[in-house]
C-alpha positions as a printed Julia matrix, in Angstrom:
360×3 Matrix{Float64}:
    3.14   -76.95  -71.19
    4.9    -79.4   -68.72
    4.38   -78.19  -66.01
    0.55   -77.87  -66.95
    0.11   -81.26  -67.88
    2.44   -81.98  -64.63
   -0.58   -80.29  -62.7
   -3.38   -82.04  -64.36
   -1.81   -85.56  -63.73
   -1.31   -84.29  -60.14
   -4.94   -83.46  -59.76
   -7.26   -85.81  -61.46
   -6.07   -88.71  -59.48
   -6.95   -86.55  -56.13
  -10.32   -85.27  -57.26
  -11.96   -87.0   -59.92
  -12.8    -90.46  -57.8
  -13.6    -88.63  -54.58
  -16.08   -85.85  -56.73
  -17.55   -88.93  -58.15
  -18.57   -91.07  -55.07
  -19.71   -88.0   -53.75
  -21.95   -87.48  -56.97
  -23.4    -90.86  -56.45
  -24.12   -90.3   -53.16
  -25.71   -87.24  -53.16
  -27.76   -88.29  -56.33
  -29.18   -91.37  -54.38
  -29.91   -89.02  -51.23
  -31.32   -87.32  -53.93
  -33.95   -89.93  -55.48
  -34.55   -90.99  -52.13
  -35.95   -87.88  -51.1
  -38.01   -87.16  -54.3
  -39.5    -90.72  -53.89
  -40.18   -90.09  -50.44
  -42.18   -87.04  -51.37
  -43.75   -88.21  -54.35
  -45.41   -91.29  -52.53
  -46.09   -88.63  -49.17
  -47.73   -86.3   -51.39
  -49.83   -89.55  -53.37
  -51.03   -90.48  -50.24
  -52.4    -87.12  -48.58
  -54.32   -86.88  -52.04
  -55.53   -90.49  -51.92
  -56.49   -89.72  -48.46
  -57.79   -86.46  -48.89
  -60.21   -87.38  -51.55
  -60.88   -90.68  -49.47
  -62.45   -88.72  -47.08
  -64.34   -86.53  -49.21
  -66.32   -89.42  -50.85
  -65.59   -92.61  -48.76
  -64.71   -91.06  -45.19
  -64.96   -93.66  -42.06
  -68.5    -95.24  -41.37
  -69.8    -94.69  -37.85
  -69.74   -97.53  -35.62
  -72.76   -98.67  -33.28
  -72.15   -96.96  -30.02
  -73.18   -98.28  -26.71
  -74.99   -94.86  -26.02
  -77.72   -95.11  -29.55
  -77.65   -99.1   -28.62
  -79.35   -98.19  -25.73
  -82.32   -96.69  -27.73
  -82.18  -100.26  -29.85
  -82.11  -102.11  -26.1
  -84.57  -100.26  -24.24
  -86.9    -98.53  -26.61
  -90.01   -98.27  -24.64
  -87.84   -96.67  -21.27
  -87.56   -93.63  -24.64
  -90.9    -93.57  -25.26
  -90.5    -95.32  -28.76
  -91.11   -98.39  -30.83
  -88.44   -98.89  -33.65
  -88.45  -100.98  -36.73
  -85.92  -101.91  -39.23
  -86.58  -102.27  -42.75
  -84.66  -101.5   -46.26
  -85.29  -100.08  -49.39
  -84.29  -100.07  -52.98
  -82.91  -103.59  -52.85
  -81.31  -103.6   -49.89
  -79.22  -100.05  -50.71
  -80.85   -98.06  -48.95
  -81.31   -99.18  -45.18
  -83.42   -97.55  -42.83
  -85.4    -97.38  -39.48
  -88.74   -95.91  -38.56
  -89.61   -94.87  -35.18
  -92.72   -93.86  -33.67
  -93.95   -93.21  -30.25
  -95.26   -95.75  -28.1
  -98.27   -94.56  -26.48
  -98.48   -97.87  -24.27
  -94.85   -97.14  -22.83
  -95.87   -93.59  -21.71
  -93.2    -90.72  -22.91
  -89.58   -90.93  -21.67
  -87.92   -87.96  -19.93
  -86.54   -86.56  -22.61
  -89.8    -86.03  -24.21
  -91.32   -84.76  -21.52
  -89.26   -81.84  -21.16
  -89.41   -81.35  -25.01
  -93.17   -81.08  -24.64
  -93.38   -78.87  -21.85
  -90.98   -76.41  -23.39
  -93.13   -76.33  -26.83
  -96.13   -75.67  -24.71
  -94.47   -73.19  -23.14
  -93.61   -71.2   -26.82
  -97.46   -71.18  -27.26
  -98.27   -74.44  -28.8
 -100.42   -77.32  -28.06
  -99.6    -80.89  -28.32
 -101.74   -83.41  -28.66
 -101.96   -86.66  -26.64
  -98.62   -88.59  -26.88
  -98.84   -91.35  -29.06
 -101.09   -89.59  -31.95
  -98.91   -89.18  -34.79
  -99.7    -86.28  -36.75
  -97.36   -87.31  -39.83
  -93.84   -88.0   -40.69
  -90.25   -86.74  -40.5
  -87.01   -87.62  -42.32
  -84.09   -87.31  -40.48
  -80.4    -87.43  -42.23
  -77.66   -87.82  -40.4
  -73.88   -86.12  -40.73
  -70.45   -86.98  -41.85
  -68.95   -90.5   -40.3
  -72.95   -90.87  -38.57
  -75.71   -93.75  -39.39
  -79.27   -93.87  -38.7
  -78.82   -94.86  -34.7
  -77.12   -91.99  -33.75
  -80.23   -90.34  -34.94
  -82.62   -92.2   -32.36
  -81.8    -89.2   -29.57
  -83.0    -86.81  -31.93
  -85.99   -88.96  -33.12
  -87.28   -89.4   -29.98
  -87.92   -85.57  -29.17
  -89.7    -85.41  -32.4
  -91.64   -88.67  -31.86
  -92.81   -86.78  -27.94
  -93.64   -84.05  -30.41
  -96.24   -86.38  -32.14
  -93.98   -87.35  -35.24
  -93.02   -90.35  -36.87
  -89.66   -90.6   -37.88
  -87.51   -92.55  -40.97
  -83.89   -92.22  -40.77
  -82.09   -94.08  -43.63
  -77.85   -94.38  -43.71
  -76.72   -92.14  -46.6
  -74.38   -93.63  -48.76
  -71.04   -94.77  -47.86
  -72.3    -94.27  -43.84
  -73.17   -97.05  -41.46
  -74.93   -99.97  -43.07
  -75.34   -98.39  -46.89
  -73.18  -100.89  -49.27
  -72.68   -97.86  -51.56
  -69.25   -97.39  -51.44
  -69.11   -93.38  -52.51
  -70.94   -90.76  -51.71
  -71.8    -87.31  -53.74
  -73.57   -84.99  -50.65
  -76.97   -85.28  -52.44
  -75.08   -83.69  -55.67
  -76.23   -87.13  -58.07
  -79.79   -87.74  -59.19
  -79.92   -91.2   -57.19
  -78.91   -89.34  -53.8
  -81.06   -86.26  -54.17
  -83.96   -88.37  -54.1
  -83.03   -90.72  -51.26
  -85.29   -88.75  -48.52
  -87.91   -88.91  -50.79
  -87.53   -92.37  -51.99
  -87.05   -93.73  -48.25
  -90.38   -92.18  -47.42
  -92.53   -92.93  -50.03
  -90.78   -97.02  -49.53
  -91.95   -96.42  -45.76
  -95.42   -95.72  -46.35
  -95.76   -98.34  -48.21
  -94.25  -100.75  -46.39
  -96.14   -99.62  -43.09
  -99.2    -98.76  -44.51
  -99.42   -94.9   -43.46
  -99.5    -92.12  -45.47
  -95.96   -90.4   -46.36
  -98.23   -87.02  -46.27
  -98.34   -84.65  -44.34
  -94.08   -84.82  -44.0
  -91.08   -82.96  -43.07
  -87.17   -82.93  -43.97
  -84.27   -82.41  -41.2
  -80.47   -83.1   -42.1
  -77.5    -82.06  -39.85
  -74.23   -81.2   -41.06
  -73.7    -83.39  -44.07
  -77.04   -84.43  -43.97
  -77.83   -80.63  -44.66
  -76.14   -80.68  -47.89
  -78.82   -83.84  -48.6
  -82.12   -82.23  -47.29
  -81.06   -79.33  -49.55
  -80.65   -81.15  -52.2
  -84.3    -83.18  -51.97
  -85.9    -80.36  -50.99
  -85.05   -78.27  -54.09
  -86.26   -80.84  -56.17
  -89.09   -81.7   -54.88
  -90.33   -78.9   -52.22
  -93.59   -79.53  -52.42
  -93.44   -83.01  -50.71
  -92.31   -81.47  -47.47
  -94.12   -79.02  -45.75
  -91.14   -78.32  -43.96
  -86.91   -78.13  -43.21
  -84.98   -77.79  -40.61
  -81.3    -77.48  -41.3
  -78.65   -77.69  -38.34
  -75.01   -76.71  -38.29
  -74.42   -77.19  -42.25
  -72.54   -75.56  -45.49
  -73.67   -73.02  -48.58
  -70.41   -74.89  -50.74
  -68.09   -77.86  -50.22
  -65.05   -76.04  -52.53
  -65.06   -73.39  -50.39
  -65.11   -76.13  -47.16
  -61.88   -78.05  -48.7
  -60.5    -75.01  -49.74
  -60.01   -73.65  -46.04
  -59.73   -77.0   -44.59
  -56.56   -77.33  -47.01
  -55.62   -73.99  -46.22
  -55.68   -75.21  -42.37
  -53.38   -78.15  -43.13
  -51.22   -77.17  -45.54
  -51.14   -73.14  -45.61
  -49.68   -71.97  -48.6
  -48.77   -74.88  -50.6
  -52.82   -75.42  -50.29
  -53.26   -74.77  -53.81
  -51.07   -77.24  -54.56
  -53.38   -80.42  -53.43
  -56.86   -79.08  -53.89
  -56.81   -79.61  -57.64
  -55.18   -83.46  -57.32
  -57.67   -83.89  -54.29
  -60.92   -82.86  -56.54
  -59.68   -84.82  -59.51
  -59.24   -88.33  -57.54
  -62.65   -88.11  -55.71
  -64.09   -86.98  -59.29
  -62.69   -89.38  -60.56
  -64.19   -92.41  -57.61
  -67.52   -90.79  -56.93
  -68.34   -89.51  -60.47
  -69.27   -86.67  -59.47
  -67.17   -83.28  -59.19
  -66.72   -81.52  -55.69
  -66.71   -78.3   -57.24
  -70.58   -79.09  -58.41
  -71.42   -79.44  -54.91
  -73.11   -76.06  -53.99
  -75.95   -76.52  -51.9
  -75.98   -72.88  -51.93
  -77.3    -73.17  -55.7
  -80.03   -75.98  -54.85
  -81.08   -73.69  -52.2
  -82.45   -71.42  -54.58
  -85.28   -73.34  -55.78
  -86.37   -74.22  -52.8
  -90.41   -73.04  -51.41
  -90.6    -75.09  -48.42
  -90.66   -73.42  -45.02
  -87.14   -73.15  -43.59
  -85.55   -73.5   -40.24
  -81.75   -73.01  -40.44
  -80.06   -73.6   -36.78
  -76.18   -72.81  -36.54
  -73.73   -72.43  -33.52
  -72.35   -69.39  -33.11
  -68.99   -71.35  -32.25
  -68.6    -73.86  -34.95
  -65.13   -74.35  -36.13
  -65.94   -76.9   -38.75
  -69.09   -74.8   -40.74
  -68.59   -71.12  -39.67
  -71.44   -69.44  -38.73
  -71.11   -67.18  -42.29
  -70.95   -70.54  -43.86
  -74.48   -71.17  -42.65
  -75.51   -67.77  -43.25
  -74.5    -67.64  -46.88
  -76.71   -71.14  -47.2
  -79.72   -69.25  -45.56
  -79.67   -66.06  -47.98
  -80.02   -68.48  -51.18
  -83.06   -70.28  -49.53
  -85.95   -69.36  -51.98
  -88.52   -69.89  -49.51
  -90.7    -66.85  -48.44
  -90.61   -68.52  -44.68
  -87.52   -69.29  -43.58
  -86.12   -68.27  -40.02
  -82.27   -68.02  -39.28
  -81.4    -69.04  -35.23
  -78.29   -68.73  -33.88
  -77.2    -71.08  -31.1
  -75.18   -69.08  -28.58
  -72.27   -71.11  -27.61
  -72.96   -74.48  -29.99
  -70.1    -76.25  -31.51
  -70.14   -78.11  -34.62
  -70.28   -81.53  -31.98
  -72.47   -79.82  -29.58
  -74.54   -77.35  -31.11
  -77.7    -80.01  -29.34
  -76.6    -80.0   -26.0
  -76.56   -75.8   -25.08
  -78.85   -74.59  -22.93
  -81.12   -73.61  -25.49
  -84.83   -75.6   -25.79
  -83.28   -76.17  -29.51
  -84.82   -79.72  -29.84
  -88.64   -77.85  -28.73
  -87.82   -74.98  -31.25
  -87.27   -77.44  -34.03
  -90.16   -79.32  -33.39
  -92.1    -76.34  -32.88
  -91.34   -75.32  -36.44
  -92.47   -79.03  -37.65
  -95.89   -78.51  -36.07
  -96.36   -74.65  -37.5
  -96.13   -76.12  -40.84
  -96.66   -79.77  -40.9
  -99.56   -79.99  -39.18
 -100.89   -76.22  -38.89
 -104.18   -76.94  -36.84
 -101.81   -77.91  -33.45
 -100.62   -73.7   -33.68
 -102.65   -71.92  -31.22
 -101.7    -68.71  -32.43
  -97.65   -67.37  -33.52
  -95.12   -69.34  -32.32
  -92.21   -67.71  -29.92
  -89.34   -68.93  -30.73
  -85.88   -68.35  -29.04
């Protein structure tokens, strides 16, 4: 018994206060970690949902200020104008038959001649297209675009969608809320009146994002547009940030989705997993275009595809674009800005057709 007691006296003054600084430490390197995680993992899941519903607004670049600048070197005239109160911002651009067509539209004109089509006299406008823009875009990026279709004889209204460029909506739901599926529609109805022109005969584009809204306004109300073109965008935004998380964060994926969904649920109103333009799709009549590049990284080409099998329309046309990234799929060396127009005149205005249209 002495000698244990002898041995106990001998050790506790050895071990106990080293084992117990060395507790401390370890349970502060401890803490520190877990609070170092905690606030890492807070803020990919702020961020995350961030740029689901409020990503970065696209800035004015000195390439679309150009259009704004020099307008009549494009062929165009351009006006700026704003609807619903000021929430809804918007341009319309039309050819400017004084200023002659720009280069641009020249080519465009010859190439939809070439696919068997006749265009009337620049500067007649034969009715009107709404063009909505993508992800971290706003309505001048669009003017490029808009003046092919304005060479093509179209009119064009491009409005920011929410949470983009000028828009002081602060969220934005990818045309899944009532208010944003009828933007296109309500921008072009405010237009007309506005201008004075009739917001019939009319047609739909969207791009990327802006698929996900033409898909949305044209399933509610397809008989307003006598026509859609869709470029480079997505059948269903959970399967998007599902293999986007997958890219960033491999297995422990499933681990931040659900937090990701809840917080922009919870800003927008609106739940990601409800965003299925592959479900709109369905009731859609409207004569369908659907462009995709065959080497988009962002919106797989099956992503597309999936998006064009649910299209209820009886006239729809799937076109691959050899070569086209998600950035790029408008600058290949197909005549894709001629095909796209050349759709808009075989349905919007079916008297310019002489005969089937060829398209690449």
């Amino acid at each position: 018994m002495r000698s244990m007691r002898t041995a106990v006296l001998l050790v506790r003054p050895l071990a106990s206060p080293q084992m117990s600084v060395q507790f401390r430490r370890g349970l502060r390197v401890a803490i520190g970690v877990a609070i170092i995680l905690l606030l890492g993992t807070g803020w990919v899941v702020w961020f995350g949902a961030a740029q689901l519903v409020q990503p970065p607004r696209g800035q004015l670049t000195e390439y679309s200020g150009e259009w704004l600048l020099q307008p009549a070197a494009h062929g165009i005239g351009w006006s700026r104008h704003s609807a619903h109160g000021g929430e809804l911002p918007y341009l319309i651009v039309e050819p400017d038959a004084a200023a002659g067509v720009g280069q641009r539209g020249r080519v465009v004109r010859e190439q939809i001649t070439a696919m068997g089509m006749t265009v009337r006299p620049f500067g007649e406008v034969l009715g009107t297209l709404v063009l909505l823009h993508g992800r971290t875009g706003r309505k001048e990026a669009m003017l490029a675009i808009a003046e092919r279709f304005c060479a093509a004889g179209f009119r064009c209204v491009i409005p920011d969608l929410p949470a983009q460029g000028d828009s002081p909506i602060r969220f934005q739901t990818f045309g899944a809320s009532a208010d944003e599926g009828e933007l296109a529609r309500a921008v072009l109805l405010d237009a007309g009146r506005q201008q004075g022109f009739s917001p019939q005969p009319a047609g739909l584009f969207g791009m990327s994002m802006g698929g996900a809204y033409a898909v949305s306004a044209a399933s509610r109300h397809s008989d307003d547009w006598r026509a859609l073109v869709l470029l480079s965008t997505f059948d269903s935004l959970p399967t998007v940030i599902g293999s986007k998380a997958r890219d960033f964060f491999g297995p422990f994926a499933p681990l931040f989705v659900p937090p990701i969904k809840a917080l922009a649920r919870r800003r927008s109103g609106v739940d990601p997993s409800m965003i299925v333009p592959a479900e709109w799709a369905k009731r859609i009549t409207t004569p369908t275009l659907l462009a995709h590049g065959t080497a988009d990284p962002l919106f797989p080409s099956a992503t597309g595809r999936r998006l064009f099998d649910a299209i209820g329309s009886r006239e729809k046309t799937w076109l691959d674009v050899e070569g086209g990234s998600h950035d790029r799929v408008l600058t290949t060396s197909m005549p894709l800005y001629a095909t796209m127009s050349a759709w808009f005149l075989k349905w919007v205005e079916p008297l310019s057709t002489g005969g089937e249209v060829s398209l690449p």
